[in-house]
C-alpha atoms as an extended CHARMM CRD file, in Angstrom:
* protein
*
       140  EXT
         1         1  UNK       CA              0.0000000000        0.0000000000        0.0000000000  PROA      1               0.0000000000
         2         2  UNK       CA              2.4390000000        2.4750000000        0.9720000000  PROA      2               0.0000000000
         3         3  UNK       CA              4.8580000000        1.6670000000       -1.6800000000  PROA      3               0.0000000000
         4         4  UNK       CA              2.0790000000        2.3730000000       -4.2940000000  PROA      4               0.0000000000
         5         5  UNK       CA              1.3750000000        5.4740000000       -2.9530000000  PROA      5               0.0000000000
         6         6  UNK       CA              4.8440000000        7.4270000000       -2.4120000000  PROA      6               0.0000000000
         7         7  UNK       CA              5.8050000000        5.7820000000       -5.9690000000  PROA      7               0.0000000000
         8         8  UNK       CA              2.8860000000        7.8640000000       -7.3740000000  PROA      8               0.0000000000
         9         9  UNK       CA              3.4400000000       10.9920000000       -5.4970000000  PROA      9               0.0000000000
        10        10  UNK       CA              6.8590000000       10.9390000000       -6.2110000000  PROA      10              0.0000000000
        11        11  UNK       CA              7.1030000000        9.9540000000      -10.3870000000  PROA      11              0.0000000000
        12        12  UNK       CA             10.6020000000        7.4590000000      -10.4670000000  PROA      12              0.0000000000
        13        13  UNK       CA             12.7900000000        8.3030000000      -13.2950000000  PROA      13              0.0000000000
        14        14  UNK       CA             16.2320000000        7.5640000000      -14.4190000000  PROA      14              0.0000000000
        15        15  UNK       CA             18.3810000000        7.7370000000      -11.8030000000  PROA      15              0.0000000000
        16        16  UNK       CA             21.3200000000        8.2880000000      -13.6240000000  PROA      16              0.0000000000
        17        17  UNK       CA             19.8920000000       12.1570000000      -13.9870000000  PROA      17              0.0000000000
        18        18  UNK       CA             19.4570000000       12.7220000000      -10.3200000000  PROA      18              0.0000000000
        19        19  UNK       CA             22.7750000000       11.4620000000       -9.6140000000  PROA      19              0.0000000000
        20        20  UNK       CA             24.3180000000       14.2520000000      -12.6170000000  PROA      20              0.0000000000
        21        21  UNK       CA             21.9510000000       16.4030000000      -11.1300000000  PROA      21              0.0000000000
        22        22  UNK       CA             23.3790000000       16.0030000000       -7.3680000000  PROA      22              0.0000000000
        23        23  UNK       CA             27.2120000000       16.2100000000       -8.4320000000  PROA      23              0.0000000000
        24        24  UNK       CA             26.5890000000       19.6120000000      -10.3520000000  PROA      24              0.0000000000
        25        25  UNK       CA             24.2200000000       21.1510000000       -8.1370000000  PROA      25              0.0000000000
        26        26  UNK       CA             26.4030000000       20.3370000000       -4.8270000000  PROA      26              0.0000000000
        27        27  UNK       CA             29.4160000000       21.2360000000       -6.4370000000  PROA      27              0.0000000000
        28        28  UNK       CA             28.1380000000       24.5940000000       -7.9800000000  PROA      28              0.0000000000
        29        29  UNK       CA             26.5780000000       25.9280000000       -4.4550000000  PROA      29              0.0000000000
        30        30  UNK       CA             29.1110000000       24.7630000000       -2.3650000000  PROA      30              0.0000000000
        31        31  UNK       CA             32.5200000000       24.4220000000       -4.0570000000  PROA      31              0.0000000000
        32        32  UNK       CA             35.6110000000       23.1640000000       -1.3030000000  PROA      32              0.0000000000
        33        33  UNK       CA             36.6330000000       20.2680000000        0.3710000000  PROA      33              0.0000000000
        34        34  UNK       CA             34.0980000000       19.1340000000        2.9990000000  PROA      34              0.0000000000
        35        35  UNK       CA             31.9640000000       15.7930000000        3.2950000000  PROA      35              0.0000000000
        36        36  UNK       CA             29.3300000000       15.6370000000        0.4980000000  PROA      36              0.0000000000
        37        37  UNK       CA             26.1160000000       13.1620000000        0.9600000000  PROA      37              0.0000000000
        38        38  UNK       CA             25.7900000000       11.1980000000       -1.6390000000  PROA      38              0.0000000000
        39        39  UNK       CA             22.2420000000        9.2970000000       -2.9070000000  PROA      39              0.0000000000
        40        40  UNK       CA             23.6980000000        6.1480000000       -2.3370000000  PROA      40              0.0000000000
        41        41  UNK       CA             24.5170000000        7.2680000000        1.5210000000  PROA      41              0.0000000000
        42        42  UNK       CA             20.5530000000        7.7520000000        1.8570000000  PROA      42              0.0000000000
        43        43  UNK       CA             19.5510000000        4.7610000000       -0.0930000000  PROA      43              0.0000000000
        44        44  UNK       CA             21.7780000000        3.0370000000        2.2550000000  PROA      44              0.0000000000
        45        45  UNK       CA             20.6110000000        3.6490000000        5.2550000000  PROA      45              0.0000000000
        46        46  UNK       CA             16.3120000000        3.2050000000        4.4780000000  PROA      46              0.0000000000
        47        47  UNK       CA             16.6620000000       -0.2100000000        5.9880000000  PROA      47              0.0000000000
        48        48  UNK       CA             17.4390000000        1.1180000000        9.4530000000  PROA      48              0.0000000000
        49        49  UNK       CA             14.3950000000        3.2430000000        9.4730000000  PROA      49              0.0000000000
        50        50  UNK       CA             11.2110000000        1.5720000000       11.4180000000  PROA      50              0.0000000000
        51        51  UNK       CA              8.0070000000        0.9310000000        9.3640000000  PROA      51              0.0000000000
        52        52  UNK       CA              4.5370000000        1.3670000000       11.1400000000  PROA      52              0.0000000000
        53        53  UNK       CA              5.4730000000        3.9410000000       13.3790000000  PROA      53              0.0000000000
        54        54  UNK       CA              3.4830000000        7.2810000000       14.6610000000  PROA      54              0.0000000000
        55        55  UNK       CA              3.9810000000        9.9960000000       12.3600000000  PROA      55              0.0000000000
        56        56  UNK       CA              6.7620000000       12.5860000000       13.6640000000  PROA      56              0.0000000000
        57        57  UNK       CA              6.0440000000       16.3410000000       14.5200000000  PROA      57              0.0000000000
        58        58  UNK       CA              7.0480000000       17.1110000000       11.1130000000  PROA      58              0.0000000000
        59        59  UNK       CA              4.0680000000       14.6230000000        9.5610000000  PROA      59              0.0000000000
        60        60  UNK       CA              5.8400000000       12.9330000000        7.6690000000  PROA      60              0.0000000000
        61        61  UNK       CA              5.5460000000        8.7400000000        7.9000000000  PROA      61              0.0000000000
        62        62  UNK       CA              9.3170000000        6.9350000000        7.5720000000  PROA      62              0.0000000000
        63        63  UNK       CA              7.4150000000        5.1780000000        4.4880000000  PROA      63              0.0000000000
        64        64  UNK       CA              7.6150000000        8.4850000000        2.4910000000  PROA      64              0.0000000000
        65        65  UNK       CA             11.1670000000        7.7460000000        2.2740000000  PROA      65              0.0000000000
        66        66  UNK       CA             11.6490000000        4.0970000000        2.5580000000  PROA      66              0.0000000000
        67        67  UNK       CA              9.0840000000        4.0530000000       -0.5790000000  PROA      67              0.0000000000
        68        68  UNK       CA             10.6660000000        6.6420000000       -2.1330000000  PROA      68              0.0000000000
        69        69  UNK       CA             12.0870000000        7.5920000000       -5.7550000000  PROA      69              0.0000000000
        70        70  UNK       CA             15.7960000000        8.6920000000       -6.8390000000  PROA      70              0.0000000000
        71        71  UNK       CA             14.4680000000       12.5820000000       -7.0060000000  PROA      71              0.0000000000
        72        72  UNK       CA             13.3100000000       12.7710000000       -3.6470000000  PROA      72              0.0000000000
        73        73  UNK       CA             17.2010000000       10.8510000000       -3.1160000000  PROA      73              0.0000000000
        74        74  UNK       CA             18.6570000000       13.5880000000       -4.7100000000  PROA      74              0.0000000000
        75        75  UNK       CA             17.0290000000       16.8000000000       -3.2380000000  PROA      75              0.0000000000
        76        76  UNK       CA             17.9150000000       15.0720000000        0.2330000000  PROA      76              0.0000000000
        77        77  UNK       CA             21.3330000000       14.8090000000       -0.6460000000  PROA      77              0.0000000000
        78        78  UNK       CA             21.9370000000       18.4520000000       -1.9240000000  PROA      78              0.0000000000
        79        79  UNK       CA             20.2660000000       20.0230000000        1.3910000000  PROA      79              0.0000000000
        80        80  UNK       CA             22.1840000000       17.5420000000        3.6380000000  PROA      80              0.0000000000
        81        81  UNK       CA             25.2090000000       18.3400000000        1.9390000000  PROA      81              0.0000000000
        82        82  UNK       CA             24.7440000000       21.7310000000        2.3450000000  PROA      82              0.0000000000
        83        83  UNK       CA             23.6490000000       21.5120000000        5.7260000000  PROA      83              0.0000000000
        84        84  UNK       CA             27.1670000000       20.0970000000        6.1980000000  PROA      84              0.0000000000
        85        85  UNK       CA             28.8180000000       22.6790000000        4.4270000000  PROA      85              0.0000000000
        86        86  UNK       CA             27.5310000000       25.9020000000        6.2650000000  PROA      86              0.0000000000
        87        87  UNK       CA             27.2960000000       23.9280000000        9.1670000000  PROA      87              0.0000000000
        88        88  UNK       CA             23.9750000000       25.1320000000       10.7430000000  PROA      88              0.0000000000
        89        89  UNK       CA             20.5630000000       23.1430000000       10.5190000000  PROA      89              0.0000000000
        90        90  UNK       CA             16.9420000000       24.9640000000        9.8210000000  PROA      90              0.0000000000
        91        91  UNK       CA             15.0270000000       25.0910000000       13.4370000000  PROA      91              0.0000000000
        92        92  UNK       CA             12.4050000000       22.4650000000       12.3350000000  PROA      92              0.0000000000
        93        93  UNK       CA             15.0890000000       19.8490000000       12.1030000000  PROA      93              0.0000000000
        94        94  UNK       CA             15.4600000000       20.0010000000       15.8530000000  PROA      94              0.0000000000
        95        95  UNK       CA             11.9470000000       19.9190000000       16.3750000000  PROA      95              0.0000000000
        96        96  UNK       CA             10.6590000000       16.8450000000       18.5580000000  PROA      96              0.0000000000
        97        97  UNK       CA              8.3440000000       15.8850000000       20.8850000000  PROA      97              0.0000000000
        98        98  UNK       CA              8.6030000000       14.1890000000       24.2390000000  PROA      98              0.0000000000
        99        99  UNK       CA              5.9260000000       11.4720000000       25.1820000000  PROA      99              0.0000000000
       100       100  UNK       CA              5.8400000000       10.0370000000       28.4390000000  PROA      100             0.0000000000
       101       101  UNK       CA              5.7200000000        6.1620000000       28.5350000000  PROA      101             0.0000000000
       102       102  UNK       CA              4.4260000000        4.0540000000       31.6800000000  PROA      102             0.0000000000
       103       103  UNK       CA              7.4320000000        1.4790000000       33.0550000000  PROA      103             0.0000000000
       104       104  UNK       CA              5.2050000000       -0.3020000000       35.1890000000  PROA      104             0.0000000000
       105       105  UNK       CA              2.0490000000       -0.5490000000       33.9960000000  PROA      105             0.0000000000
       106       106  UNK       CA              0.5780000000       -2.5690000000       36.9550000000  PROA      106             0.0000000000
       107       107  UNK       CA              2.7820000000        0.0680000000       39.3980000000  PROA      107             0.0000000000
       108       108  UNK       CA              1.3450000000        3.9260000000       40.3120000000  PROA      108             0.0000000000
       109       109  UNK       CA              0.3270000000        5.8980000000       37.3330000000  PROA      109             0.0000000000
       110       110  UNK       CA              0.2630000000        8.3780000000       39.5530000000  PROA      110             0.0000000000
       111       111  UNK       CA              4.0540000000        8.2200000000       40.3940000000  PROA      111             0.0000000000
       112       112  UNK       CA              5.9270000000       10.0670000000       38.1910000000  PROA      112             0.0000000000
       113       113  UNK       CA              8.9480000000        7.5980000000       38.4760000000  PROA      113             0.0000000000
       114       114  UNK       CA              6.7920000000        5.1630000000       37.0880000000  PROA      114             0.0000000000
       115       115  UNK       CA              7.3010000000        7.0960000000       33.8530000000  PROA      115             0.0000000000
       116       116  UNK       CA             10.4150000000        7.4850000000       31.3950000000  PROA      116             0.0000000000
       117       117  UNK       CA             10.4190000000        9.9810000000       28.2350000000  PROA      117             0.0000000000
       118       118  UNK       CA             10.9710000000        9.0390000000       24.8960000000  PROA      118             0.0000000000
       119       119  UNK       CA             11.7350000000       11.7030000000       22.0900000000  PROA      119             0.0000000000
       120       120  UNK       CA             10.4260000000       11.3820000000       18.7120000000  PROA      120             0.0000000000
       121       121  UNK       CA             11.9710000000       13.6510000000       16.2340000000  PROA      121             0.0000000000
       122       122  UNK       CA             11.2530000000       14.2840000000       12.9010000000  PROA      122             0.0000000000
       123       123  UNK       CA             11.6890000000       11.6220000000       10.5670000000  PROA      123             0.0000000000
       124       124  UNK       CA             13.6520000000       13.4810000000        7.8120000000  PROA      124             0.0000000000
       125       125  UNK       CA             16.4270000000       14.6400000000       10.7600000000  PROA      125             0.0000000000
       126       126  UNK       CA             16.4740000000       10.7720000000       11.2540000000  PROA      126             0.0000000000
       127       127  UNK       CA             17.3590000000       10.5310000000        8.0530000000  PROA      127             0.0000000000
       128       128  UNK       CA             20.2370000000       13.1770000000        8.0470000000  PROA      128             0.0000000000
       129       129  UNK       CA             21.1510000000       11.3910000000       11.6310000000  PROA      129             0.0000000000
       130       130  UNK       CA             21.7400000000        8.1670000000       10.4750000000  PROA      130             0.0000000000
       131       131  UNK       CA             23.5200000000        9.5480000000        7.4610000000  PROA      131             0.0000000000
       132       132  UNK       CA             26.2720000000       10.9420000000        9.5720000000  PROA      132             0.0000000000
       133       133  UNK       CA             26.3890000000        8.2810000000       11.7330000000  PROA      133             0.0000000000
       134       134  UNK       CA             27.2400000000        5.9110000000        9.0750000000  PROA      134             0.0000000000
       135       135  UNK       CA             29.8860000000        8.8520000000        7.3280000000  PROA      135             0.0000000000
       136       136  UNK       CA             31.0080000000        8.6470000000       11.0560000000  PROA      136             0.0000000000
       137       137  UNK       CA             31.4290000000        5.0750000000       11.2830000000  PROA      137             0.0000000000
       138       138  UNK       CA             32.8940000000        4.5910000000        8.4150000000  PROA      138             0.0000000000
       139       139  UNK       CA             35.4060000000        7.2590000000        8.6500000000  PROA      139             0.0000000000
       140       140  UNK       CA             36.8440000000        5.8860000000       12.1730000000  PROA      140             0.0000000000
């Protein structure tokens, strides 16, 4: 179902275009030497995001870009590389929202050490997060 969907909002073309389209566009708005995302950094790390999961604040369901198509790919990995480049990341990227989740669900639901917080952040920063990490990981 979702596949279906985000394949029709987002129309899949030759790849081989997005990936021109990346090199010349990152290169022409941020010439130097600094650590450029590729499309094949994103499309690498879609298996470590979680299917089935509440929408983030930004409303946007992981499946928009597990599903997704090589444009999408390559508009992520112009703004990521440019977030890289000047360094700085817009204020909804570090949007989240804390949810308070029950340890002990038998215990006091009164008690407030009966709860623990969980953040959930927006899923296109989880994106760029696992990105780095794996540019991190693989750099060490």
């Amino acid at each position: 179902m979702w596949k279906t969907h985000f394949e029709s909002v987002y129309s899949s073309v030759d790849n081989s275009y997005h990936r021109q389209l990346f090199e010349s566009s990152v290169n022409a708005l941020a010439p130097g030497n600094y650590t450029k995302i590729s499309m094949d950094d994103i499309i690498g790390i879609l298996p470590k995001l979680k299917h089935n999961k509440t929408t983030s604040p930004d409303r946007i369901a992981t499946e928009a870009f597990i599903y997704s198509t090589p444009g999408l790919f390559a508009h992520l990995s112009i703004m990521f590389s440019w977030f890289l480049k000047v360094g700085a990341l817009p204020a909804e990227f570090t949007e989240s929202t804390i949810v308070p989740l029950v340890k002990v669900k038998c215990g006091d639901l009164s008690d407030v050490e009966n709860y623990r917080a969980i953040m959930i952040s927006n899923s296109i920063t989880k994106v760029l997060e696992f990105v780095v990490l794996d540019k991190l990981a693989s750099s060490s």
